[in-house]
Structures are given as structure tokens and as C-alpha cells.
C-alpha positions in Angstrom: 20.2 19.4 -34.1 22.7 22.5 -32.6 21.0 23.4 -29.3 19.9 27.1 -30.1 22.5 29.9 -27.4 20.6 32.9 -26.1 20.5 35.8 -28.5 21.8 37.8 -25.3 24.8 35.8 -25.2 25.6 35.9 -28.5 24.9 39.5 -28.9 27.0 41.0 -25.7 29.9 38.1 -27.1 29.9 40.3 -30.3 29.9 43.4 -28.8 33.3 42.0 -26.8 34.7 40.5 -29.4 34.4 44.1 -31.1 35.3 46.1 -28.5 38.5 44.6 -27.6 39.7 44.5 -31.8 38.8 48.1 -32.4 42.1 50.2 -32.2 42.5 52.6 -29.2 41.6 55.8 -31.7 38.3 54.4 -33.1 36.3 54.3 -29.5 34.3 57.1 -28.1 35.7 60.1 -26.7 34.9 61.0 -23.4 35.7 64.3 -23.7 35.3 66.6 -26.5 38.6 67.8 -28.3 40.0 71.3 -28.3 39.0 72.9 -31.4 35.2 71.6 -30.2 35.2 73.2 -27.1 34.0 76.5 -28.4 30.7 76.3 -29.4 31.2 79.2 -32.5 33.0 76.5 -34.3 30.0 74.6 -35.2 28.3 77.4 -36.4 29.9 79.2 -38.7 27.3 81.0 -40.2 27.5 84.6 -38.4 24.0 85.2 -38.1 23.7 81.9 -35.6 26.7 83.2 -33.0 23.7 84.4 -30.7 21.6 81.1 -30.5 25.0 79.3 -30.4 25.9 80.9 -27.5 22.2 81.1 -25.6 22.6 76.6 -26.2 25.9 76.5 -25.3 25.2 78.1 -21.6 21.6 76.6 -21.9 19.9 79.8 -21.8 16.5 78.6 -22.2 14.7 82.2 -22.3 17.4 83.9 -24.7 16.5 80.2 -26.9 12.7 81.1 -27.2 13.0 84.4 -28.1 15.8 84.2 -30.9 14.5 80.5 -32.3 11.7 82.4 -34.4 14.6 84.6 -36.3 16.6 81.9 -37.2 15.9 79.4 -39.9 
């Protein structure tokens, strides 16, 4: 009988194993890229540019009031 290793072990093995094939372009991004950066580009439907922008500067009264006009 194979003496049973720790699923801890085995899972962060994996994960290191993983981590280390993955190619350099296929791990998270720290930081978002360019054409992300302004928060319009995510919603491109004109009628959301307000909300958009109340979320993006975290606006949490300018949120309440327009989150019942927009569907």
C-alpha cells in the first residue's frame, strides 16, 4: 500500500508546477491595460456613460439615484 501525501502538498505542488510552465503572457495582469483605463470603454451603450462614470470615481450617491433609470 502507497502511503497517502497530504492533499495540501499535492495541491500547492500543482499550482507550482503550473505556475512556473505558463508562458509570461498568460498570468494576471497587475495593472490594467491602456485602452481599459477609461471606464467609457466598457460601456458602450450611451445611455450608461453617467452610471459608468458615478462607479468609476465611486460616487456612491450619484449610484443610488441613477441605478433605478437604468436597466
Amino acid at each position: 500500500m502507497q502511503p497517502r501525501l497530504p492533499a495540501l502538498l499535492v495541491l500547492a505542488t500543482s499550482f507550482f508546477v503550473v505556475s512556473c510552465t505558463a508562458s509570461p503572457g498568460a498570468k494576471e495582469q497587475a495593472t490594467m491595460s491602456a485602452t481599459l483605463q477609461d471606464h467609457t470603454v466598457a460601456f458602450r451603450n450611451p445611455a450608461l456613460t453617467d452610471i459608468a462614470k458615478a462607479i468609476a470615481h465611486g460616487d456612491v450617491a450619484r449610484i443610488k439615484a441613477l441605478a433605478p433609470t437604468v436597466d
